[in-house]
N, C-alpha and C positions, 0 to 999 in steps of 0.2 A: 918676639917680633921686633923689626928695627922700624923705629917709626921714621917717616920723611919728610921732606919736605914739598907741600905743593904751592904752584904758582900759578895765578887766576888771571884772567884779563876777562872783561864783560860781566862781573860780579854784581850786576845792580838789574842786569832784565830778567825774565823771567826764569831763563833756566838761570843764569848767575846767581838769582838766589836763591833758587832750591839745593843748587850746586855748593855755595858758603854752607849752606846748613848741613848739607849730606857732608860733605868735606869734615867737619868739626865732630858730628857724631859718630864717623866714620871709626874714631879712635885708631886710624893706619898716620894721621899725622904727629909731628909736633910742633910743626910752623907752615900757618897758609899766608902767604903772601900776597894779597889783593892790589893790584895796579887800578887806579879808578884815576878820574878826572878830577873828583874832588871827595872828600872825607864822608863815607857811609856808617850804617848805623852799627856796623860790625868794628869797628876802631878801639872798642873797650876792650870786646875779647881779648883775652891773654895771651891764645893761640893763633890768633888774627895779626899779621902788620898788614896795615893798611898803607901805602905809599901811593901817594897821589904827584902823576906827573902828565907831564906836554904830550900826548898822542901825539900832535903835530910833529913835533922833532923827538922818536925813540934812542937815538944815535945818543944820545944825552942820558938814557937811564937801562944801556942796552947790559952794560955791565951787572947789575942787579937781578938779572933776571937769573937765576942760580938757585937749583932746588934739586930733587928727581924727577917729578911729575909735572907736567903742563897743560892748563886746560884754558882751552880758549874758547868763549862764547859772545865773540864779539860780531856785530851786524845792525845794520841801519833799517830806515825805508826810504825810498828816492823820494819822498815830503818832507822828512828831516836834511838828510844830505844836499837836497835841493839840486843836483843833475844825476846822472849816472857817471859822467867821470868822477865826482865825489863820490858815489858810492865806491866804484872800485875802489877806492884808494881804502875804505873804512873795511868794504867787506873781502876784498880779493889782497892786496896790494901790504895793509899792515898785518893782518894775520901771518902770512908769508912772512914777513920780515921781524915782527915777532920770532917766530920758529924758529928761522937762521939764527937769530941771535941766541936762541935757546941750546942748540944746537952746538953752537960754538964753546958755549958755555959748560958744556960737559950735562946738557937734561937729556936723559936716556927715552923718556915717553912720554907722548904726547896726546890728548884728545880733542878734536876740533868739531865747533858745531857746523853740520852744511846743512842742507835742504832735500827733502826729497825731491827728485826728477832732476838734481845739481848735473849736467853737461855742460860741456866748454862747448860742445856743438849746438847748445838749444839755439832758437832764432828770440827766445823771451831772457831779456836783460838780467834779470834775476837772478836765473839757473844757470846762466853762462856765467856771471860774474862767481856764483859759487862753485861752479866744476873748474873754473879755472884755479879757483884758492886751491879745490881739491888737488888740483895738479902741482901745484907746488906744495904743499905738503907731501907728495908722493914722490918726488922727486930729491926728499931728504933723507938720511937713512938712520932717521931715529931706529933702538931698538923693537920698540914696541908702537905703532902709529894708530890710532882711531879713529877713522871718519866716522861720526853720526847724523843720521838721516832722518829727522824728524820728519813725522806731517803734521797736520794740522797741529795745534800744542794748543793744551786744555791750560787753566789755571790764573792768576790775576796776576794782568799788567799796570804798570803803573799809569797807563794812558792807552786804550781800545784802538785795534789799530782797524783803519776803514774796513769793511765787510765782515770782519772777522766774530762779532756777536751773532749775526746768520746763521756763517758755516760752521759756529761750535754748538749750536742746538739744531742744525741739520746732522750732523756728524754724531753726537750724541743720540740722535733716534737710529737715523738709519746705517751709523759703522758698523754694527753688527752683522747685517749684509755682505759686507765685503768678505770673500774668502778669497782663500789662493793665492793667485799674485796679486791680487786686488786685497788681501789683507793688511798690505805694511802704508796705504792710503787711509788707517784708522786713526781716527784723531788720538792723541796722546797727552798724557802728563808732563809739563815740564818735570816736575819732582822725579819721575821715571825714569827721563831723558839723563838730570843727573844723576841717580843711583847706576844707569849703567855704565855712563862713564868711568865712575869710580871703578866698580867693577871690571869692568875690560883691563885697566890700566894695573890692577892688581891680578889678573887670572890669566891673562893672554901676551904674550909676545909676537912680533911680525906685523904688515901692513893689513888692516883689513875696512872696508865699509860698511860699516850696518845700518839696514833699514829699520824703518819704524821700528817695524811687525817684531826685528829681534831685539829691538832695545827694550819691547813692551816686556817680552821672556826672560831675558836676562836680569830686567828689572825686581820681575815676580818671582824669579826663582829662591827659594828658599837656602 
């Protein structure tokens, strides 16, 4: 098997670092290239370059981004960002332009994190800001493209984000209720989330979006 290269951006939240981890035990790479803000505890790895640069201005480090694979799990809260036009720029606006450059650069596939319920039509800030990234990614013609669509995401953040210790011991009792088209609103593993990235991006070619419910299987699948 040839091994590849992959290239991370949002390597430090929760799925970011289930993702470094899966990425490295993965053994499909031989260089993961971590774009961060500033130097994480993955910098020793052998298989890890870590490059810490300006978000603010990519234009500066857009050349580097060059590998085969791309995974981007980047995204705020409007309490960090402090309005919604900073969010767009964090969560809609540099993913996009990330990609392009990826894009440019000769990376064949791509896996990006969005949200469940993501539409460019929702009237809630959120889901519009990530149905719009979604469309720009859709709008590139990587050979192989992966929207995923987490819900709820189980697992330890480096900082609780409001409501969310609730609806993870709500969801932990009664997910199992949900069936059907109400199955892919089950909370999830971040660690899942990235196993199936990896996955997709090695088994599948073409544009596709996957909901929770089939990252949770695709994660499980032996």
């Amino acid at each position: 098997m040839t091994l590849r290269t992959a290239i991370l951006f949002g390597g430090t939240g929760l799925i970011g670092k289930a993702l470094t981890e899966e990425l490295c035990k993965s053994g499909q790479y031989e260089k993961i290239v971590l774009f961060s803000r500033k130097y994480t505890g993955y910098k020793d790895l052998p298989v890890i370059e870590n490059l810490v640069v300006d978000f603010e201005h990519p234009e500066i480090f857009s050349g580097e981004i060059k590998g085969d694979d791309l995974y981007i799990c980047l995204g705020t809260t409007i309490k960090k960002a402090g309005s919604i036009q900073k969010m767009e720029k964090i969560d809609r606006d540099l993913p996009v332009l990330l990609a392009e450059y990826a894009f440019k650069n000769g990376i064949k596939r791509v896996a990006v994190v969005s949200s469940i319920g993501a539409a460019s039509s929702s009237s809630n800030y959120y889901l519009r800001i990530k149905g719009e990234m979604e469309n720009g990614f859709l709008n590139l013609d990587f050979e192989t493209l992966a929207i995923v669509r987490p819900s709820l995401l189980l697992g330890e953040r480096s900082e609780e984000r409001f409501g969310e210790s609730a609806a993870k011991v709500f969801m932990k009792v009664f997910g199992i209720f949900l069936f059907g088209k109400f199955k892919k609103y089950r909370a999830i593993e971040g660690r899942d989330v990235a196993k199936s990235m990896i996955r997709i991006l090695s088994e599948y070619k073409g544009k596709g979006i996957f909901e929770s419910d089939q990252l949770h299987e695709i994660a499980d699948r032996k």
